[in-house]
mmJSON file of the N, C-alpha and C atoms, coordinates in Angstrom:
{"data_MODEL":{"atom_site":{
"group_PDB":["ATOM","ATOM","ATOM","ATOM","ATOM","ATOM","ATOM","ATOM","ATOM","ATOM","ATOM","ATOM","ATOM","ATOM","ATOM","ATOM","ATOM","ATOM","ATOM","ATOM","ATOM","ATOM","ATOM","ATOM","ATOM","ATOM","ATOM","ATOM","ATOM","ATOM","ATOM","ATOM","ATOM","ATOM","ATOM","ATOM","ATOM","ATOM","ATOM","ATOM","ATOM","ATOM","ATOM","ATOM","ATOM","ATOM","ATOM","ATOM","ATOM","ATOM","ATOM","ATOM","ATOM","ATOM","ATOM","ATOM","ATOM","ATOM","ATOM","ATOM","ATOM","ATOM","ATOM","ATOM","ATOM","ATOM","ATOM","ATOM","ATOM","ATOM","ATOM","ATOM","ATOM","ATOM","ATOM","ATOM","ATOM","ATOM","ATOM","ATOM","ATOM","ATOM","ATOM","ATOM","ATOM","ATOM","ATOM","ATOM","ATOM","ATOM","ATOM","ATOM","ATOM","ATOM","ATOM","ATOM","ATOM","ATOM","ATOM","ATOM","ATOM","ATOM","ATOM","ATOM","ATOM","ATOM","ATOM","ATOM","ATOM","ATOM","ATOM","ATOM","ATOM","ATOM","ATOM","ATOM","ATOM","ATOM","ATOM","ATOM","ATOM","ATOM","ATOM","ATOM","ATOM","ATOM","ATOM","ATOM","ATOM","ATOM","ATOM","ATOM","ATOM","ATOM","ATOM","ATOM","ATOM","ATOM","ATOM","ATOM","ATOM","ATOM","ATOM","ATOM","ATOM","ATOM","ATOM","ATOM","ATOM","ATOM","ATOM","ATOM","ATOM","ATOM","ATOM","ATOM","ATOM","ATOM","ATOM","ATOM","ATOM","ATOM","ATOM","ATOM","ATOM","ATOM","ATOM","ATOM","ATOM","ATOM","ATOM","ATOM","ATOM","ATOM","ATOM","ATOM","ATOM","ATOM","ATOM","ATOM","ATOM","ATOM","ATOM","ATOM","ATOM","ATOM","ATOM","ATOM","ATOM","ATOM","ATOM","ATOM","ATOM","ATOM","ATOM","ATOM","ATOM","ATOM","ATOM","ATOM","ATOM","ATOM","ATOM","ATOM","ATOM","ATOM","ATOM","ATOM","ATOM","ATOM","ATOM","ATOM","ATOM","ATOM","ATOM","ATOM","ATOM","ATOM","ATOM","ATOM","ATOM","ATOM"],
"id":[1,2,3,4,5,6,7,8,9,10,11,12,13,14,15,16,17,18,19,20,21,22,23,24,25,26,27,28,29,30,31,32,33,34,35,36,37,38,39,40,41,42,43,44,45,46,47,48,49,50,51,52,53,54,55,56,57,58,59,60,61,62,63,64,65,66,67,68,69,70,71,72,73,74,75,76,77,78,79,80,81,82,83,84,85,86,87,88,89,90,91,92,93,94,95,96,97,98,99,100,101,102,103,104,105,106,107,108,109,110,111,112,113,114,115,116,117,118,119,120,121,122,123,124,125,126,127,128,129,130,131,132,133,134,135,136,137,138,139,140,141,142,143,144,145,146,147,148,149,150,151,152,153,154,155,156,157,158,159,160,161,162,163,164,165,166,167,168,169,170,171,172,173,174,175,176,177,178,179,180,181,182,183,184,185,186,187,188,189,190,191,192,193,194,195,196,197,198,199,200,201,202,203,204,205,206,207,208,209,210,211,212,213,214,215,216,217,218,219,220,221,222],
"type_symbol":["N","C","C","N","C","C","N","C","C","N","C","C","N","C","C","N","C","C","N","C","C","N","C","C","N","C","C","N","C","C","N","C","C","N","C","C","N","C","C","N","C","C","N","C","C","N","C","C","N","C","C","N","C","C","N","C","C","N","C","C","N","C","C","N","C","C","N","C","C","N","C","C","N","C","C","N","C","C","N","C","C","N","C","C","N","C","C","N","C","C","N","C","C","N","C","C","N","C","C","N","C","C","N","C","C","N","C","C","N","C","C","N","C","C","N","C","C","N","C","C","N","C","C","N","C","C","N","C","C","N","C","C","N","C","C","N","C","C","N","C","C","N","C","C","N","C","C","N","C","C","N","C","C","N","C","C","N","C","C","N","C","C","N","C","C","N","C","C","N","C","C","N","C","C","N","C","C","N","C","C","N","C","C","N","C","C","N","C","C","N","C","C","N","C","C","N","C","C","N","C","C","N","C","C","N","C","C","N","C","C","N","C","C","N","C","C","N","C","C","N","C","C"],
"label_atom_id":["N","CA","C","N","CA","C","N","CA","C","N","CA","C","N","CA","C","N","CA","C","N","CA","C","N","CA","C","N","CA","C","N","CA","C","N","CA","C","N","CA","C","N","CA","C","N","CA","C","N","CA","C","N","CA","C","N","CA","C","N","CA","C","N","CA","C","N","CA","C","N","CA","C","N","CA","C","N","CA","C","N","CA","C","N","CA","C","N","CA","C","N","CA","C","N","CA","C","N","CA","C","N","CA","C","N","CA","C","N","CA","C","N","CA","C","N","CA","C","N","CA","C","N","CA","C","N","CA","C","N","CA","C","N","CA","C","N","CA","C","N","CA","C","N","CA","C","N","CA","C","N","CA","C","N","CA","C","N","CA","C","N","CA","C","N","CA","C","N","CA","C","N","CA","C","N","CA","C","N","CA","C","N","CA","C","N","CA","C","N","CA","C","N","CA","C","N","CA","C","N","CA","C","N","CA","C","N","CA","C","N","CA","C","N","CA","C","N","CA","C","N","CA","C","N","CA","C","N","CA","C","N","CA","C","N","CA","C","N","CA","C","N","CA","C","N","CA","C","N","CA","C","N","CA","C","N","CA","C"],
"label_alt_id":[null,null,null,null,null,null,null,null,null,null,null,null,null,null,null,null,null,null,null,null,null,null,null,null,null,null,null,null,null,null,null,null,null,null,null,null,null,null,null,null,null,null,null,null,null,null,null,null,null,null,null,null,null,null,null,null,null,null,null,null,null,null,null,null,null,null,null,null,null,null,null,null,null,null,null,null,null,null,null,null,null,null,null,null,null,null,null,null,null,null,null,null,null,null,null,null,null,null,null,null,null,null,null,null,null,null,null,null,null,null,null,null,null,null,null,null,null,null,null,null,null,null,null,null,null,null,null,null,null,null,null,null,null,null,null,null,null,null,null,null,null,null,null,null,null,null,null,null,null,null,null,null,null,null,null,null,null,null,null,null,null,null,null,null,null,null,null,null,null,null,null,null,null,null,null,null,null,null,null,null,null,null,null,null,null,null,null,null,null,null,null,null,null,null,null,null,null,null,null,null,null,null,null,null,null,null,null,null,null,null,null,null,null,null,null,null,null,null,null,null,null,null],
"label_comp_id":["UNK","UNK","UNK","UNK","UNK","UNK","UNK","UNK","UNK","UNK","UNK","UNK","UNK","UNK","UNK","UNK","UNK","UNK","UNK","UNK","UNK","UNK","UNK","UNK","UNK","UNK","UNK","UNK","UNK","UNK","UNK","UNK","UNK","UNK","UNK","UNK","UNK","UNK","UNK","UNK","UNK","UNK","UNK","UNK","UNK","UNK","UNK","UNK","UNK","UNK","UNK","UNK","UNK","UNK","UNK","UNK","UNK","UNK","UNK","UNK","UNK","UNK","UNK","UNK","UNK","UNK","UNK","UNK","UNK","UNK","UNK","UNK","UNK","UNK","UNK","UNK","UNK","UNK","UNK","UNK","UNK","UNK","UNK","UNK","UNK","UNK","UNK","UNK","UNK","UNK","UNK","UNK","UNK","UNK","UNK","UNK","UNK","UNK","UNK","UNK","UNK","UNK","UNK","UNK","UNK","UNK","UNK","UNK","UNK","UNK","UNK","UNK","UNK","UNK","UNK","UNK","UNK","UNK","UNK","UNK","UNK","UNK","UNK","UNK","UNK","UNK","UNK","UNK","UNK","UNK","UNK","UNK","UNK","UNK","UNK","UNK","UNK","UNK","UNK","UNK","UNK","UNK","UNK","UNK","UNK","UNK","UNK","UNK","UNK","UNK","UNK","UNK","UNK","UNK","UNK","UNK","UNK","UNK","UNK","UNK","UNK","UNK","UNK","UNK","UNK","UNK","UNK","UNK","UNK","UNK","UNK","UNK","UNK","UNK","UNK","UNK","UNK","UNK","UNK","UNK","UNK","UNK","UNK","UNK","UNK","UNK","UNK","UNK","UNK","UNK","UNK","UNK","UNK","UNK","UNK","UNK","UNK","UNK","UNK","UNK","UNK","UNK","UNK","UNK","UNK","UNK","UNK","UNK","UNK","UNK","UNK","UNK","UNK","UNK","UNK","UNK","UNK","UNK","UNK","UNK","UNK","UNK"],
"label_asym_id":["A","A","A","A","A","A","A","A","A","A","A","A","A","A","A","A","A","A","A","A","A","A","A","A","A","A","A","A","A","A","A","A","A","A","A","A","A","A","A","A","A","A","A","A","A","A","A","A","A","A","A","A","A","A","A","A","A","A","A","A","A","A","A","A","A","A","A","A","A","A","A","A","A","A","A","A","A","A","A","A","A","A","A","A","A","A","A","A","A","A","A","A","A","A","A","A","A","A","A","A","A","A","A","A","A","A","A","A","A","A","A","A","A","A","A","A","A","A","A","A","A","A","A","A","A","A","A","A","A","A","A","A","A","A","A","A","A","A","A","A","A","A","A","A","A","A","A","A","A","A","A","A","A","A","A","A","A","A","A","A","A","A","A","A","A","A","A","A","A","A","A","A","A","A","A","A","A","A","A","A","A","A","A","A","A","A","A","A","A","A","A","A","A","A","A","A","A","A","A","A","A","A","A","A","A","A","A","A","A","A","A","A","A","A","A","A","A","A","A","A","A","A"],
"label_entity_id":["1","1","1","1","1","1","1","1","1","1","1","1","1","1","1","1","1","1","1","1","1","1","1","1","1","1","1","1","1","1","1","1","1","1","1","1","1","1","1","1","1","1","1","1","1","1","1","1","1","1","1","1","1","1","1","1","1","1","1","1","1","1","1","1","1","1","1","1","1","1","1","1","1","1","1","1","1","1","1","1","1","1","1","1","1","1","1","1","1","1","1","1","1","1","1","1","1","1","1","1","1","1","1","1","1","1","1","1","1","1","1","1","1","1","1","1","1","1","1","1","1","1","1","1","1","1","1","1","1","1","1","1","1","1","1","1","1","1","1","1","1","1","1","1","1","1","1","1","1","1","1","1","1","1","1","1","1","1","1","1","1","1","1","1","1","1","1","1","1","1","1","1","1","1","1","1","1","1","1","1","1","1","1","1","1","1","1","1","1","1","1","1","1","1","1","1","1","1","1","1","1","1","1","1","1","1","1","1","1","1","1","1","1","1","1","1","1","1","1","1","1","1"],
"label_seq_id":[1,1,1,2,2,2,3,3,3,4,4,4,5,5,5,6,6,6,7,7,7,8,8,8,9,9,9,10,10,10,11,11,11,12,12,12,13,13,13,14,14,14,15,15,15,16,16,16,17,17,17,18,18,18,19,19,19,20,20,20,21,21,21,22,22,22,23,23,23,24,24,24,25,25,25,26,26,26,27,27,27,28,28,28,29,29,29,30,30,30,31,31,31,32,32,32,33,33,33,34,34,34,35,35,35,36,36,36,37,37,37,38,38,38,39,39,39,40,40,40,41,41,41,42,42,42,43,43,43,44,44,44,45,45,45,46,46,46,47,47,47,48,48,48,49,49,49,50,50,50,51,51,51,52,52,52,53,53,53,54,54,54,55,55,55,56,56,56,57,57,57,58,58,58,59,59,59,60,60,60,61,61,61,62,62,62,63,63,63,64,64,64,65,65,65,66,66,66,67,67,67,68,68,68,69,69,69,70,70,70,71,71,71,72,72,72,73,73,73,74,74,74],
"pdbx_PDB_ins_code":[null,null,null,null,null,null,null,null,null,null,null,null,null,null,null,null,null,null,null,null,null,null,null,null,null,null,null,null,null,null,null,null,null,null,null,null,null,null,null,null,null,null,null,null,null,null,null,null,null,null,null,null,null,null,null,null,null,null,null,null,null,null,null,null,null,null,null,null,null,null,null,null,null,null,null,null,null,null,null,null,null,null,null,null,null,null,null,null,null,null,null,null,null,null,null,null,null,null,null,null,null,null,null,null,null,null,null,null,null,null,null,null,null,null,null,null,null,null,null,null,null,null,null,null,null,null,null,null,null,null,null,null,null,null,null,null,null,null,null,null,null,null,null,null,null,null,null,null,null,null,null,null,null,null,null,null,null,null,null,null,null,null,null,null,null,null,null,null,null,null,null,null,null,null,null,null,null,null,null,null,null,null,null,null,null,null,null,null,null,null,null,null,null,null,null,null,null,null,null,null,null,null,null,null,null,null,null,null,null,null,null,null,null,null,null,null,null,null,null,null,null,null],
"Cartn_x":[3.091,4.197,4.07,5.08,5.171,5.012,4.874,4.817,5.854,7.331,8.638,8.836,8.968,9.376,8.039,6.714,6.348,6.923,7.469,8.032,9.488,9.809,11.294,11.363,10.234,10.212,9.73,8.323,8.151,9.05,9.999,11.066,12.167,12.029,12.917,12.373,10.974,10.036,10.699,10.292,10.488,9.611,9.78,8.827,7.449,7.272,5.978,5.205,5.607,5.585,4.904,5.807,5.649,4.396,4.237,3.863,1.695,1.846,0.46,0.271,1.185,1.072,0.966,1.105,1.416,-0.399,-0.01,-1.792,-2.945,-2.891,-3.708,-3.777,-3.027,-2.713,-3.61,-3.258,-3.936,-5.335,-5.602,-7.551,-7.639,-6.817,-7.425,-7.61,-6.975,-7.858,-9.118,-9.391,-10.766,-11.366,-10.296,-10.701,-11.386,-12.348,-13.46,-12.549,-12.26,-11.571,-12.386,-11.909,-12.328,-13.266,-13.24,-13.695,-14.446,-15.664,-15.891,-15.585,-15.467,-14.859,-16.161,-15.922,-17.031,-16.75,-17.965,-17.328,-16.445,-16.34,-15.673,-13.996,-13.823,-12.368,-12.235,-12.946,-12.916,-12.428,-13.342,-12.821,-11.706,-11.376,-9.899,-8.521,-9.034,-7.699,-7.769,-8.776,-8.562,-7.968,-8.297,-7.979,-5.912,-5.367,-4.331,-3.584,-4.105,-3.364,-3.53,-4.132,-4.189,-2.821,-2.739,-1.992,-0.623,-0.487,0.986,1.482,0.073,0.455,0.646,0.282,0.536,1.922,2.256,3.936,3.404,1.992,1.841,2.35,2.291,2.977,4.628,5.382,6.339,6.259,6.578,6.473,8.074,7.979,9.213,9.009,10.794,11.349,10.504,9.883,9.656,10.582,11.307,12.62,12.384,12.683,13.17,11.501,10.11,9.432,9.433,9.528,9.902,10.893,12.242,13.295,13.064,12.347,11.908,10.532,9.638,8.757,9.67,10.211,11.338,11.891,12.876,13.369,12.89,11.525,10.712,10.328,9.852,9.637,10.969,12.08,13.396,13.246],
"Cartn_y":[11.848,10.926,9.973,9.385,9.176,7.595,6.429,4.699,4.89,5.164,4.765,4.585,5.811,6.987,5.703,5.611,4.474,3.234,2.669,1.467,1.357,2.163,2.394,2.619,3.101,3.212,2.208,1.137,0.096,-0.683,-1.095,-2.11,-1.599,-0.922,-0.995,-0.795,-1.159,-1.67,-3.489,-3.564,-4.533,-5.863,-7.08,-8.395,-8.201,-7.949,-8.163,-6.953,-5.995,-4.535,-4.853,-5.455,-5.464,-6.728,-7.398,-8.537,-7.899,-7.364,-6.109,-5.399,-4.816,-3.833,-4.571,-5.858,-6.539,-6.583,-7.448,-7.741,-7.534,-5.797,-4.753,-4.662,-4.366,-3.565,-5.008,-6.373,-7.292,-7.162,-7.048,-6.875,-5.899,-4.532,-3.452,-3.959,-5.253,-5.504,-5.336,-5.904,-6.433,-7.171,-8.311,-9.456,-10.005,-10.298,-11.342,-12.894,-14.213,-15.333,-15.728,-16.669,-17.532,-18.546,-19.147,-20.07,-19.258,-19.815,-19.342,-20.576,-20.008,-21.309,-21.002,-22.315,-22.525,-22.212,-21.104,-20.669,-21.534,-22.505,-23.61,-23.222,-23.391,-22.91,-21.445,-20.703,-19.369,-19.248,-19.457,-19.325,-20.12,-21.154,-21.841,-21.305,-20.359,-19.867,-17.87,-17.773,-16.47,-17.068,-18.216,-18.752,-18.612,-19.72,-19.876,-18.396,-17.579,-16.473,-15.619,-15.322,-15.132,-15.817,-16.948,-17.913,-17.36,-17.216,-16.891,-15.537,-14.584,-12.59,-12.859,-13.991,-13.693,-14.399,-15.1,-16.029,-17.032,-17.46,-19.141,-20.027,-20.103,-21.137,-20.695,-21.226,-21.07,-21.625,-20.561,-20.885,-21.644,-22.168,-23.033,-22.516,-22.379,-22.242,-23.27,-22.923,-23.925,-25.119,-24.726,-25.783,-26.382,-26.511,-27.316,-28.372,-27.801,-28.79,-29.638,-29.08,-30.283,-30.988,-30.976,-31.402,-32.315,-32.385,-33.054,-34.073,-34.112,-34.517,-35.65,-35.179,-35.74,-36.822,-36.456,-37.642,-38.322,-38.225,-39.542,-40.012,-39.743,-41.204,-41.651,-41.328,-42.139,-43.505],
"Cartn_z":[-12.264,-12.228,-13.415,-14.111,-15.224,-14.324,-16.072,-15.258,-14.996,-15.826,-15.494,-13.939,-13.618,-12.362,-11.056,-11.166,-10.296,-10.74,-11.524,-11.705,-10.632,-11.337,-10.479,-8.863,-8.609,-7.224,-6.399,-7.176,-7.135,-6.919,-7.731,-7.74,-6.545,-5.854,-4.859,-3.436,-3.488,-2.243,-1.911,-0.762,-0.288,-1.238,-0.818,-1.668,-1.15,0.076,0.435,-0.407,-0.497,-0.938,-2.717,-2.967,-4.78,-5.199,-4.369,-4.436,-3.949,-3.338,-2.917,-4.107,-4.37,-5.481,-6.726,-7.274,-8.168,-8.361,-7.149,-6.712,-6.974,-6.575,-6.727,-8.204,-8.808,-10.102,-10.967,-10.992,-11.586,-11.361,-10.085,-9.761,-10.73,-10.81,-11.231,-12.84,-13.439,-15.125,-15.056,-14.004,-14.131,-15.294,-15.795,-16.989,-16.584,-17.513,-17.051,-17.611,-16.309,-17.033,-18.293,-18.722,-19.973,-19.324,-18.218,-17.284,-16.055,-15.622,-14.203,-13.345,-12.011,-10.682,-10.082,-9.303,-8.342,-7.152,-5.974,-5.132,-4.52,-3.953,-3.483,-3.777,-4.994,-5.706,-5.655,-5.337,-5.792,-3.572,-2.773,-1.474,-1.285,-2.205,-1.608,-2.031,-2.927,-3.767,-2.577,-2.295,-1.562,0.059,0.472,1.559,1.171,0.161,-0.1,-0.434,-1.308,-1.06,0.14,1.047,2.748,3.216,2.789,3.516,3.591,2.096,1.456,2.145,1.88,2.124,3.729,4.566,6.064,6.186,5.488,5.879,6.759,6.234,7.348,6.199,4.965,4.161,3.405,3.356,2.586,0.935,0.15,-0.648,-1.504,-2.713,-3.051,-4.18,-4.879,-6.457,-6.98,-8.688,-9.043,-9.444,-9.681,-10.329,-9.108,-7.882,-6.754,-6.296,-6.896,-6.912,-8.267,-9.172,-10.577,-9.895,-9.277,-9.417,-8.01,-6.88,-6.274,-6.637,-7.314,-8.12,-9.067,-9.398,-10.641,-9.92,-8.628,-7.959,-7.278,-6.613,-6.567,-7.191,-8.589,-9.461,-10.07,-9.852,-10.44,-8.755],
"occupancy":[1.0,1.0,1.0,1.0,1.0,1.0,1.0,1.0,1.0,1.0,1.0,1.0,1.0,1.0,1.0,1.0,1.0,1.0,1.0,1.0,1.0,1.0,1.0,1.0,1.0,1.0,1.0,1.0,1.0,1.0,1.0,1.0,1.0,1.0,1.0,1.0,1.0,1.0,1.0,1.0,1.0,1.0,1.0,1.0,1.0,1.0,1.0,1.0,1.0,1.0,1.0,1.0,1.0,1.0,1.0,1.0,1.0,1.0,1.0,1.0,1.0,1.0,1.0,1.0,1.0,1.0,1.0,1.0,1.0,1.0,1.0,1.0,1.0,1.0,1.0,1.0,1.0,1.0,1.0,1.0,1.0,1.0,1.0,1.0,1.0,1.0,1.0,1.0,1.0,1.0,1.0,1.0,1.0,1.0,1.0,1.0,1.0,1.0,1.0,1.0,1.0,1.0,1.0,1.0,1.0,1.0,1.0,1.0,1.0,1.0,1.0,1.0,1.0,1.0,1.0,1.0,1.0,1.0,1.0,1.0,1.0,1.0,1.0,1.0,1.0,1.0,1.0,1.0,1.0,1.0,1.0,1.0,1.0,1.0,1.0,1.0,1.0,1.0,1.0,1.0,1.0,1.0,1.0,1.0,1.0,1.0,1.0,1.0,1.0,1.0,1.0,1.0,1.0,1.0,1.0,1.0,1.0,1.0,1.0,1.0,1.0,1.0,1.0,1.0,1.0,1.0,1.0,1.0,1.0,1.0,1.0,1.0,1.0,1.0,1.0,1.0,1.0,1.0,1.0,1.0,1.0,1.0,1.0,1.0,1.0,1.0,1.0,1.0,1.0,1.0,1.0,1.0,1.0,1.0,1.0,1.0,1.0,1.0,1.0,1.0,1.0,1.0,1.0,1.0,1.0,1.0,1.0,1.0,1.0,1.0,1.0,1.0,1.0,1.0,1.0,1.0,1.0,1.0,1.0,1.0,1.0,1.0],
"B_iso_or_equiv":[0.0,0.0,0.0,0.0,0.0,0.0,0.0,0.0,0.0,0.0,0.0,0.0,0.0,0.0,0.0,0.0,0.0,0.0,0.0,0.0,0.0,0.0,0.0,0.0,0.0,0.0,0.0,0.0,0.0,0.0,0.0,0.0,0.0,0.0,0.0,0.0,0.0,0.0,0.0,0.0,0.0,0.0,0.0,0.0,0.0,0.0,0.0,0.0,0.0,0.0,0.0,0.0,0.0,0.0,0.0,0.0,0.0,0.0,0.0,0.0,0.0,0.0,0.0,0.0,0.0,0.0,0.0,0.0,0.0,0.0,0.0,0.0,0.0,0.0,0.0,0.0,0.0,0.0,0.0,0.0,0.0,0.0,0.0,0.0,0.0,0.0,0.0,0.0,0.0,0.0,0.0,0.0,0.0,0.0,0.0,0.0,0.0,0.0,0.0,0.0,0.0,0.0,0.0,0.0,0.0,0.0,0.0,0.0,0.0,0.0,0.0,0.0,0.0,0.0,0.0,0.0,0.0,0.0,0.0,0.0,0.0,0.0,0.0,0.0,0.0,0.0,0.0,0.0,0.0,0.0,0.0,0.0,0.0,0.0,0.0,0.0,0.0,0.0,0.0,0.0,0.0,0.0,0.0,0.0,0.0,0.0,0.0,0.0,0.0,0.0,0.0,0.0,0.0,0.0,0.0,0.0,0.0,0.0,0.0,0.0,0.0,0.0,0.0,0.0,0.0,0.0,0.0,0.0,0.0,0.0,0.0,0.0,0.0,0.0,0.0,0.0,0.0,0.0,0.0,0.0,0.0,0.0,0.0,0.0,0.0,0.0,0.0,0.0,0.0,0.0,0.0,0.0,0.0,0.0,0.0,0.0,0.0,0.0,0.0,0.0,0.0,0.0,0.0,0.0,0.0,0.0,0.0,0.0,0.0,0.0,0.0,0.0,0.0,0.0,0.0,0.0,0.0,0.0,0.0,0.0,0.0,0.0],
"pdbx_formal_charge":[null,null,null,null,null,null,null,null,null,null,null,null,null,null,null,null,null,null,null,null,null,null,null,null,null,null,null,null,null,null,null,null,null,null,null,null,null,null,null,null,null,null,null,null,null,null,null,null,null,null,null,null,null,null,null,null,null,null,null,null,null,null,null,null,null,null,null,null,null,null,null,null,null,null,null,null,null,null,null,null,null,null,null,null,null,null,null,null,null,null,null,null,null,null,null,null,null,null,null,null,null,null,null,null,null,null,null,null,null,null,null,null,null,null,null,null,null,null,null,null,null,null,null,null,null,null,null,null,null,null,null,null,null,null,null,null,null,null,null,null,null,null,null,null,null,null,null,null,null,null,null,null,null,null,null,null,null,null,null,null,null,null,null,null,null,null,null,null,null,null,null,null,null,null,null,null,null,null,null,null,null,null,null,null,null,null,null,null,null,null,null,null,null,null,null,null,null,null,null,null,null,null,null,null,null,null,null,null,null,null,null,null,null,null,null,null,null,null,null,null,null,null],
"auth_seq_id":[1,1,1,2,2,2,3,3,3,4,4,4,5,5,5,6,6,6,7,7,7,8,8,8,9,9,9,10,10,10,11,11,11,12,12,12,13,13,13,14,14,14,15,15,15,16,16,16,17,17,17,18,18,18,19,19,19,20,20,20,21,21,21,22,22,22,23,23,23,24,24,24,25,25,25,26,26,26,27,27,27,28,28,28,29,29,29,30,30,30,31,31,31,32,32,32,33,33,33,34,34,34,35,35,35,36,36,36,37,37,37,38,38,38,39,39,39,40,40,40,41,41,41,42,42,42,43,43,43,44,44,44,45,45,45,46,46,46,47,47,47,48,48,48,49,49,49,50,50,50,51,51,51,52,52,52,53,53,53,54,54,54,55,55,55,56,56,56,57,57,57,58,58,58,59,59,59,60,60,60,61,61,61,62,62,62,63,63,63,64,64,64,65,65,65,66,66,66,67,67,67,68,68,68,69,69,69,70,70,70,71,71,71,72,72,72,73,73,73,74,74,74],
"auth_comp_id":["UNK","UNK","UNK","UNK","UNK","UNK","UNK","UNK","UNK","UNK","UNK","UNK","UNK","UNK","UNK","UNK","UNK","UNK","UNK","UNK","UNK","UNK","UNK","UNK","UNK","UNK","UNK","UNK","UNK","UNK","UNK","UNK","UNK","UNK","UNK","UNK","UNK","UNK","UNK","UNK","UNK","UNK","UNK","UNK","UNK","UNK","UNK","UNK","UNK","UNK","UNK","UNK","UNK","UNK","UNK","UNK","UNK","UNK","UNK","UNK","UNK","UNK","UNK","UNK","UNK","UNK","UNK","UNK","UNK","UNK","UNK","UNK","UNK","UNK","UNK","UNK","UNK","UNK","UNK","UNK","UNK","UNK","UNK","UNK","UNK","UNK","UNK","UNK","UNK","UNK","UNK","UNK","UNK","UNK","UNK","UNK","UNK","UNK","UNK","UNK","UNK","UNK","UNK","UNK","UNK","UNK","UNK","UNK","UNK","UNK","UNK","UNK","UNK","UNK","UNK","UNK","UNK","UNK","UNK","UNK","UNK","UNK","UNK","UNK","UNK","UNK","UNK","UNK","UNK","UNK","UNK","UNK","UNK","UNK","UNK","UNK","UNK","UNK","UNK","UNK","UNK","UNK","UNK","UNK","UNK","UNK","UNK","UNK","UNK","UNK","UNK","UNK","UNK","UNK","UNK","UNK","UNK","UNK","UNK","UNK","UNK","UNK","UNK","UNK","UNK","UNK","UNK","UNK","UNK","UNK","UNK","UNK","UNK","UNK","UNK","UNK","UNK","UNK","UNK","UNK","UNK","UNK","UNK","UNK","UNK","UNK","UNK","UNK","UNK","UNK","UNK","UNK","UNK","UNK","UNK","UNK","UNK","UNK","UNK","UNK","UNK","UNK","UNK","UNK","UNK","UNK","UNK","UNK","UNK","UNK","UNK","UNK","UNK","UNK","UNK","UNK","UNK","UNK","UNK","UNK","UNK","UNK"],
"auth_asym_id":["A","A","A","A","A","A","A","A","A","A","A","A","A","A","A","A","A","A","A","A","A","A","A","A","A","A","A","A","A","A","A","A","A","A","A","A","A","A","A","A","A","A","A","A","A","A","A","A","A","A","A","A","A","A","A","A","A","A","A","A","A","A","A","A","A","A","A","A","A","A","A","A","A","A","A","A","A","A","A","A","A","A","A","A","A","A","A","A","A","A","A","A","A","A","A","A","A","A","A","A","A","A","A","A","A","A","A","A","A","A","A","A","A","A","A","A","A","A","A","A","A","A","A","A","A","A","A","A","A","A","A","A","A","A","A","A","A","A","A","A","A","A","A","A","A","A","A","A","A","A","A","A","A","A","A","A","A","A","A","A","A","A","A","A","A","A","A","A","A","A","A","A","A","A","A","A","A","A","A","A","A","A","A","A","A","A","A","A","A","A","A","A","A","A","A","A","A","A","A","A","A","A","A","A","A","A","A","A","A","A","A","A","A","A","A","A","A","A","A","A","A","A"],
"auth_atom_id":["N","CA","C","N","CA","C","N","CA","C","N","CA","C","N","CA","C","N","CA","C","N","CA","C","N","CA","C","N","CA","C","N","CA","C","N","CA","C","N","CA","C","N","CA","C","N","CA","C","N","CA","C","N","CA","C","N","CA","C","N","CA","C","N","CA","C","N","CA","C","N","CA","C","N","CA","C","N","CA","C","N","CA","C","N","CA","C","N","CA","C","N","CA","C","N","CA","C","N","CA","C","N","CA","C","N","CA","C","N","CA","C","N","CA","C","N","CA","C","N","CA","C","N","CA","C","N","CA","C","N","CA","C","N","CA","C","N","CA","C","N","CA","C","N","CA","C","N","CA","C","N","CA","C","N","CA","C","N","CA","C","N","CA","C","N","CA","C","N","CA","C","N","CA","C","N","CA","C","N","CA","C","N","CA","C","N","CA","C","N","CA","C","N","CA","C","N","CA","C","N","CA","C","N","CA","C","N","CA","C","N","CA","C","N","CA","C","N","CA","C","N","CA","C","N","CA","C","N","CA","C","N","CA","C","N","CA","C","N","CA","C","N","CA","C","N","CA","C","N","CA","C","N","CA","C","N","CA","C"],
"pdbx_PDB_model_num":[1,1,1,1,1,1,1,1,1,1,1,1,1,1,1,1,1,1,1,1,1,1,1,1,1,1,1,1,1,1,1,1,1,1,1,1,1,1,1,1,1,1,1,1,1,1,1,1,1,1,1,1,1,1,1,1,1,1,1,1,1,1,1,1,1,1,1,1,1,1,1,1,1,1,1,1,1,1,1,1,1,1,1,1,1,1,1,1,1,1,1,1,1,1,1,1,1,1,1,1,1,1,1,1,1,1,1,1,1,1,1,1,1,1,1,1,1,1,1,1,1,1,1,1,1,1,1,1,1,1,1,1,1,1,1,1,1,1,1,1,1,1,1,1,1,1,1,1,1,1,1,1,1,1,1,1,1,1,1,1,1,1,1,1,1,1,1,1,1,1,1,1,1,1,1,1,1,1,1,1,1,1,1,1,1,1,1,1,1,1,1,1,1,1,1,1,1,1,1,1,1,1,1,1,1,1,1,1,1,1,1,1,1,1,1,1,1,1,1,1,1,1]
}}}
């Protein structure tokens, strides 16, 4: 199977769907960062994405947190 032909089929999976597969496919760099985290940050950021892939947090457009951010300090 060609990328196209999985792209295309990709993109017409559901969000939760692409968002796994997105996922996956990023682990699979396997870049080493520029920075290392401390476990501390490293379990709070696997905690927060748990959070997100189960639908206990909602997530927000960014525009609508700039644009709320924005109108409390006016």
């Amino acid at each position: 199977m060609k990328a196209t032909q999985v792209l295309d089929a990709a993109l017409h999976l559901s969000h939760p769907a692409r968002a796994f597969i997105a996922e996956r496919l990023l682990e699979s760099l396997d870049a080493e960062p520029d920075f290392q985290l401390s476990a501390k940050w490293q379990k709070e950021i696997i905690q927060r994405c748990q959070e997100i892939d189960c639908g206990k947090v909602e997530l927000l457009p960014g525009e609508q947190v700039f644009e709320q951010a924005f109108n409390e300090l006016m």
